[in-house]
C-alpha positions in Angstrom: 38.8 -94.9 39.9 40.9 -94.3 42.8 42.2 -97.1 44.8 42.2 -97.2 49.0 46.3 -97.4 49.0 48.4 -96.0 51.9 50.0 -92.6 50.5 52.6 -90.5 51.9 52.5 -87.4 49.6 53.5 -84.3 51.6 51.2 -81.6 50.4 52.3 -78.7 48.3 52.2 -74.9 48.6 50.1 -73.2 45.6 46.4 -74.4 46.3 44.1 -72.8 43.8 42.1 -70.1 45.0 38.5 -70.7 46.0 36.0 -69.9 42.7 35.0 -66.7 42.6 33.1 -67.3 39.6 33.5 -67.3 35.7 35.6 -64.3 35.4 39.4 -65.5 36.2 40.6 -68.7 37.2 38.6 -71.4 38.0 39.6 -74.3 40.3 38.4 -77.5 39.3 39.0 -79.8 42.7 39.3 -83.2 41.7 38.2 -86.0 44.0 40.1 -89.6 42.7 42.1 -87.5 40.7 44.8 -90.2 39.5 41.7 -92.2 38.4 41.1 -92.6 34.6 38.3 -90.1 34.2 40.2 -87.4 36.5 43.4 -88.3 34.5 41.4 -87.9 30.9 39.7 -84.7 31.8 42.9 -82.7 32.8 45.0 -84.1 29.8 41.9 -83.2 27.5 41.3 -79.8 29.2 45.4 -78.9 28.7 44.3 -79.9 24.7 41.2 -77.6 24.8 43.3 -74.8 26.5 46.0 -75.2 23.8 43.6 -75.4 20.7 45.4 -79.2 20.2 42.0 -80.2 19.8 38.2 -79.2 19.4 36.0 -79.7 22.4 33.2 -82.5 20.8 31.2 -83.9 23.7 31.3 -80.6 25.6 27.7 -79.7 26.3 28.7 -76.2 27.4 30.6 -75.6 24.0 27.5 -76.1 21.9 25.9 -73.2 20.2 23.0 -72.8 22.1 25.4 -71.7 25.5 27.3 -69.0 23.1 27.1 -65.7 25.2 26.5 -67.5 28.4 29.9 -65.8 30.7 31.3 -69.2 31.4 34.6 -69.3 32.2 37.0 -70.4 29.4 38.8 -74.2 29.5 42.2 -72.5 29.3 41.2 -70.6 32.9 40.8 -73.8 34.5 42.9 -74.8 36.8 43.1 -78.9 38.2 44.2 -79.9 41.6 42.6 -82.6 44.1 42.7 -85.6 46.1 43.6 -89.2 45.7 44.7 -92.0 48.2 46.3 -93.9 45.2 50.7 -93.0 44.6 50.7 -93.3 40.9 51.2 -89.9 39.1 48.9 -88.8 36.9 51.4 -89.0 33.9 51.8 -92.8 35.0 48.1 -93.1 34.4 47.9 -91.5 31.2 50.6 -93.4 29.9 48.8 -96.3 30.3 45.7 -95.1 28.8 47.9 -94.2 25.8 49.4 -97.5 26.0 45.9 -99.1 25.6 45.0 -97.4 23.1 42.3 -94.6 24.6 44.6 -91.6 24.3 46.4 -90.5 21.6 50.2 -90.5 22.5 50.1 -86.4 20.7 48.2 -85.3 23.1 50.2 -86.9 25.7 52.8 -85.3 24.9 51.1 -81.4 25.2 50.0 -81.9 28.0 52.4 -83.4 30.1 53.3 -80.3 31.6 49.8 -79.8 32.5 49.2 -83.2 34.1 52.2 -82.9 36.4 51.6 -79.5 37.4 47.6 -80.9 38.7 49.4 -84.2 40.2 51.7 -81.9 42.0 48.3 -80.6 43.7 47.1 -83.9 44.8 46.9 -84.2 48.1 46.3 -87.5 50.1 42.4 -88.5 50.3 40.4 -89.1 53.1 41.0 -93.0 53.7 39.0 -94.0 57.0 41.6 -96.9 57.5 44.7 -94.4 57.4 42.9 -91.4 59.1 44.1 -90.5 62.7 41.5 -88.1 64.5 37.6 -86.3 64.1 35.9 -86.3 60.5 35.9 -82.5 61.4 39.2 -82.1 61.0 39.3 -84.8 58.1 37.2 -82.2 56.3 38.8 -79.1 57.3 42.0 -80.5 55.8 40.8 -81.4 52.2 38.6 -79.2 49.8 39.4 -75.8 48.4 37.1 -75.1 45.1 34.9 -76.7 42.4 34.8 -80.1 43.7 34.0 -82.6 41.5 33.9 -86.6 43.1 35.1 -89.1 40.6 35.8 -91.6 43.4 35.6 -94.7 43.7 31.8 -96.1 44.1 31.0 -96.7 48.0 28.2 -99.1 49.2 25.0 -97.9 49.9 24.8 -95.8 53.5 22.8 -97.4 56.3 20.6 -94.1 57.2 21.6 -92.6 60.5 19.6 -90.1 62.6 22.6 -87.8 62.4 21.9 -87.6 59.0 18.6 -86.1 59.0 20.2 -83.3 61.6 22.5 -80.7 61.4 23.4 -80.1 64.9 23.5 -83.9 65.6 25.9 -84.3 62.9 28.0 -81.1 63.4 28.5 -83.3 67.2 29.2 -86.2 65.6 31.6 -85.5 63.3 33.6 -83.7 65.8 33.9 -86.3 68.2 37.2 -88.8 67.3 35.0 -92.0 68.5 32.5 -91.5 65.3 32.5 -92.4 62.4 28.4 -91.3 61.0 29.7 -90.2 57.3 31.8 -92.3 54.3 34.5 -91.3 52.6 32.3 -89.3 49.9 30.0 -87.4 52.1 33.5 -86.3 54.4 34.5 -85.3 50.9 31.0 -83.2 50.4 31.2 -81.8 53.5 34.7 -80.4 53.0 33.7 -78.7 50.0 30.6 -77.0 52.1 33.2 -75.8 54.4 35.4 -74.5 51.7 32.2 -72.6 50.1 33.0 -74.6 47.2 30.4 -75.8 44.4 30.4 -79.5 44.5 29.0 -82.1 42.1 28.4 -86.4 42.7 29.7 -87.8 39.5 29.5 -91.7 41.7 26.5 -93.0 43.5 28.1 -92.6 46.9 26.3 -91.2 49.0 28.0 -87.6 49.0 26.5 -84.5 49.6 23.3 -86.7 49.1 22.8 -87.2 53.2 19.7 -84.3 54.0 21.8 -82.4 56.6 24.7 -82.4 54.2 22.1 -80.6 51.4 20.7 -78.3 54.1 24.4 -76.8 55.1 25.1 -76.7 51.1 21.9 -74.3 50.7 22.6 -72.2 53.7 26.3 -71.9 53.2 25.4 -70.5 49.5 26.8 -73.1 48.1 25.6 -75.0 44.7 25.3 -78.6 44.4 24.7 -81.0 41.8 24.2 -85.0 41.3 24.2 -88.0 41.3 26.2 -90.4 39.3 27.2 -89.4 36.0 24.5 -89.9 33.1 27.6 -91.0 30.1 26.8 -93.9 28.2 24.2 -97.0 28.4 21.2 -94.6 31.0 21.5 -91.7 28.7 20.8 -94.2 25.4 18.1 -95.5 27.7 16.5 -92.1 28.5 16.5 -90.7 24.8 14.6 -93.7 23.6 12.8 -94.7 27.0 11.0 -91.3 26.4 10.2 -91.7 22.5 8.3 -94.8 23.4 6.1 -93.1 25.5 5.5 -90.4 23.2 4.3 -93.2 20.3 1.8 -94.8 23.2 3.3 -97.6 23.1 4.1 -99.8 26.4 7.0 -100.8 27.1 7.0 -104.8 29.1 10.5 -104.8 30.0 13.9 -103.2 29.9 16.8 -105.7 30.3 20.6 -105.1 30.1 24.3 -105.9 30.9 27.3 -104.0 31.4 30.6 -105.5 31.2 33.6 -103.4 31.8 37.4 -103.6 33.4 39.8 -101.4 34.7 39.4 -100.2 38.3 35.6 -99.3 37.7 35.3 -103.2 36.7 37.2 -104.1 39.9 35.1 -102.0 42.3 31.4 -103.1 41.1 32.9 -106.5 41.4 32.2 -105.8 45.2 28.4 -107.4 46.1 28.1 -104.1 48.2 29.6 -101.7 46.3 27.6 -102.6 42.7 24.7 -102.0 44.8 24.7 -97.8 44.2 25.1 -98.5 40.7 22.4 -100.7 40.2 19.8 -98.1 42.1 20.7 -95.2 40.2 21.2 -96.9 36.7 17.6 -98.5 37.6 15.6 -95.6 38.9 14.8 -93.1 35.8 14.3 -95.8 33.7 11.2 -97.3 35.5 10.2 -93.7 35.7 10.3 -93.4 32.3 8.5 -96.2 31.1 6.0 -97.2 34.4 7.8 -101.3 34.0 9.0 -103.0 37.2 10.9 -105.4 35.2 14.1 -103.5 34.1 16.7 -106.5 35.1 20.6 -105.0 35.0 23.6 -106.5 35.7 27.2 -105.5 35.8 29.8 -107.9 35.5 33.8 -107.3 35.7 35.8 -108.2 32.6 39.4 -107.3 33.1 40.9 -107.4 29.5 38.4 -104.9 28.5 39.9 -102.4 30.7 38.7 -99.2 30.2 36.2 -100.2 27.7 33.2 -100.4 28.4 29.6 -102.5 27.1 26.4 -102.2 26.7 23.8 -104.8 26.0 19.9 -103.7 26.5 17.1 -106.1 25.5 13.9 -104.0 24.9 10.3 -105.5 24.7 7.1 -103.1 23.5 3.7 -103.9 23.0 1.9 -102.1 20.4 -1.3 -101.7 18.6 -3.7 -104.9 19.1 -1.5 -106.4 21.5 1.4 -106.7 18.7 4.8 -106.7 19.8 8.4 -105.2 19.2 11.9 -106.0 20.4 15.1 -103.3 20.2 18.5 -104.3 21.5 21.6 -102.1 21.4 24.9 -102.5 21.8 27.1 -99.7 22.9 31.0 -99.9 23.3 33.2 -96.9 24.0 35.7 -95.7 26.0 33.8 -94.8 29.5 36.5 -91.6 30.3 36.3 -90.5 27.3 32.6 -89.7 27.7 32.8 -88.9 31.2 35.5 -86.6 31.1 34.1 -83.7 28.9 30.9 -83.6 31.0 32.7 -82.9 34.1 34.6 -80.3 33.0 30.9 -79.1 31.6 30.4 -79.5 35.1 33.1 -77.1 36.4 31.9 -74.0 34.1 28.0 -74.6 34.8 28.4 -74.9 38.9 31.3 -71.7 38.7 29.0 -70.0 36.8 25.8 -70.7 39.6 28.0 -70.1 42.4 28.7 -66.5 40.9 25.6 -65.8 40.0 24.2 -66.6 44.0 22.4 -70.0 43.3 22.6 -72.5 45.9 21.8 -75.8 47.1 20.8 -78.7 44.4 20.5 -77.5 41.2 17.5 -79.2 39.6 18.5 -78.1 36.1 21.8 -79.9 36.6 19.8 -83.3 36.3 21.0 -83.7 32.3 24.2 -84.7 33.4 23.0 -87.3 36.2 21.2 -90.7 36.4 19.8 -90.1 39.6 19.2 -86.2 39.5 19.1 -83.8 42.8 15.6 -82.1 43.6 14.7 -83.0 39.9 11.4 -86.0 38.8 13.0 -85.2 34.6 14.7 -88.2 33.5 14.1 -87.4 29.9 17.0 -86.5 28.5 15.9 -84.1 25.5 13.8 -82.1 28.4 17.0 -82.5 30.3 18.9 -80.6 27.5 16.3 -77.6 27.3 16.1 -77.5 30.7 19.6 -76.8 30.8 20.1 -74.8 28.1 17.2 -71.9 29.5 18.8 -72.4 32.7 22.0 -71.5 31.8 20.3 -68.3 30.3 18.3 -67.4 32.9 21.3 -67.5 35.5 23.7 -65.2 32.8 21.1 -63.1 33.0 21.0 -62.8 37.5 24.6 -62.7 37.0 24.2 -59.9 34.5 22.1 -58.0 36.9 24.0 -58.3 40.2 27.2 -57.1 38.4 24.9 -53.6 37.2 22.4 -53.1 40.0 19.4 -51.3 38.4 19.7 -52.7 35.2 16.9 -54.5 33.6 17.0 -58.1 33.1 17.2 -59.3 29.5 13.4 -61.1 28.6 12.1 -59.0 31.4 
């Protein structure tokens, strides 16, 4: 989503305001935010803000979160980082041009996308950075952070990691280098007191010493790696099996997709992340070691993305029964509403005192924090009562004494 490119933006004045909670303005931090998902979510949240269009694929606008105090899409407001130099009107242009976006909304919401691209700031690119990750971090996170980055390798484990004063030395010393890009990224947003969420499989706030200052610091966390497409088909049907008794042999599929996510999992090292977390709930789900995926880059599809699973059941007296899908869409355009889903949930925990991984938070992840639930109608309930329960501790801190509703 966002490219490692030299950038000599000169940040701006006018930095949104930590997130106090729902009440107000919200900032939504945006990590990659010139990327395509970054790009659709602030043109789409600029439409939802201007009642130019209804917000379908919203969890959080369902019925089943009406009287939950989140705060509204127009109080949103998008700022972040990137290390790529083309605008965010640049990029939406060309997702109009290919056919993604419709050139109306373009048009509303220009105002809106170059008043977030004028709080961009340059991203934390270890090749450009000059000093300490310290002061790397210090410099980049201010509220809601949301990473839509660009997918890292997988981390080689370090003992820092696993220790809070090891790594607190570490980070401050200019000859080290313990954290990637992602996690410098997670750490900035612990810093800032900011609620943070892992829509990648980088590593991120995902290193235990990272999660340990997130919890003590009060600050909520959720991840990893965006559940949008192909793993959440898999983990509505994955669990229905299950429920018939029947056994499931093997799980095969292929994704093909372009654009810069295309380019990036072209990388040996970098598909790697993907692979684990698009992999994991799966064989939780269904107890088969042989769920083959593979991702291949196809760049005329550009931001369109495909789906191919091959599914192979046994049934009664050893009788057995194949289902393959095929799913095509447009992988921004179902990224995008969850992660401003994202924004309102984690602004509401972080007003209501809930920190560290949010469990609950797992329905919008492949690989979900502090959570074993994969299925993804349990997901949704989960979700749902936690979203009431939390109203309800946010209810009672604003009027000590008063009951809690249920109670």
């Amino acid at each position: 989503m966002h490219h490692h490119a030299a950038d000599d933006l000169t940040p701006t004045s006018g930095v949104p305001e930590p997130a106090a909670g729902p009440g107000g303005r919200t900032g939504l931090w945006l990590v990659g935010a010139r990327g395509s998902v970054a790009t659709t979510a602030t043109l789409g949240l600029a439409a939802l803000a201007h009642g130019d269009a209804a917000p379908t694929g919203c969890v959080t606008a369902q019925p089943a979160f009406d009287g939950v105090p989140l705060p509204a899409f127009a109080d949103l407001v998008v700022g972040g980082h990137d290390v790529s130099p083309c605008p965010m009107v640049k990029r939406a242009e060309a997702l109009v041009e290919a056919g993604m976006i419709a050139p109306r909304f373009l048009a509303a919401a220009r105002p809106a996308l170059e008043s977030a691209d004028a709080e961009v700031r340059t991203g934390y690119d270890p090749r450009e950075h000059q000093g300490s990750q310290q002061q790397a971090a210090e410099r980049l996170a201010r509220v809601v952070v949301v990473d839509l980055a660009s997918t890292e390798p997988p981390v080689e484990p370090l003992p820092e990691h696993d220790d809070v004063d090891a790594l607190r030395a570490a980070l401050a010393d200019p000859a080290r280098t313990v954290l990637p890009p992602s996690s410098v990224t997670a750490y900035a947003a612990v810093l800032a007191g900011a609620p943070y969420a892992a829509f990648t499989p980088s590593a991120g706030m995902a290193i235990p010493a990272l999660t340990r200052l997130a919890a003590e610091a009060g600050v909520p966390v959720a991840g990893q790696d965006g559940k949008t497409g192909q793993t959440w088909l898999r983990t509505v049907l994955a669990p229905a099996f299950a429920a018939r008794g029947l056994r499931v042999l093997s799980w095969a599929g292929t994704n093909l997709l372009g654009g810069g996510d295309g380019a990036t999992l072209a990388d040996p090292e970098n598909v790697r992340s993907k692979l684990a977390t698009k992999s994991r709930g799966l064989r939780d789900l269904t107890g088969s070691d042989t769920t083959p995926l593979h991702i291949d880059n196809v760049p005329d599809l550009g931001d369109i993305k495909v789906a191919w699973d091959h599914v192979h059941v046994e049934g009664f007296l050893g009788s057995r029964l194949t289902l393959q899908t095929t799913w095509s869409a447009y992988d921004s355009m179902l990224a995008a509403p969850l992660v401003l889903d994202l924004a309102r949930l984690l602004a509401l925990a972080h007003a209501a005192g809930v920190a560290g991984p949010v469990p609950e938070l797992g329905f919008f992840f492949k690989d979900p924090w502090a959570s074993d639930t994969h299925d993804a109608a349990a997901q949704a309930a989960e979700l749902q009562a936690w979203a009431r329960d939390v109203a309800d501790r946010l209810a009672a801190r604003e009027t000590p004494g008063a009951p809690r509703a249920g109670a």
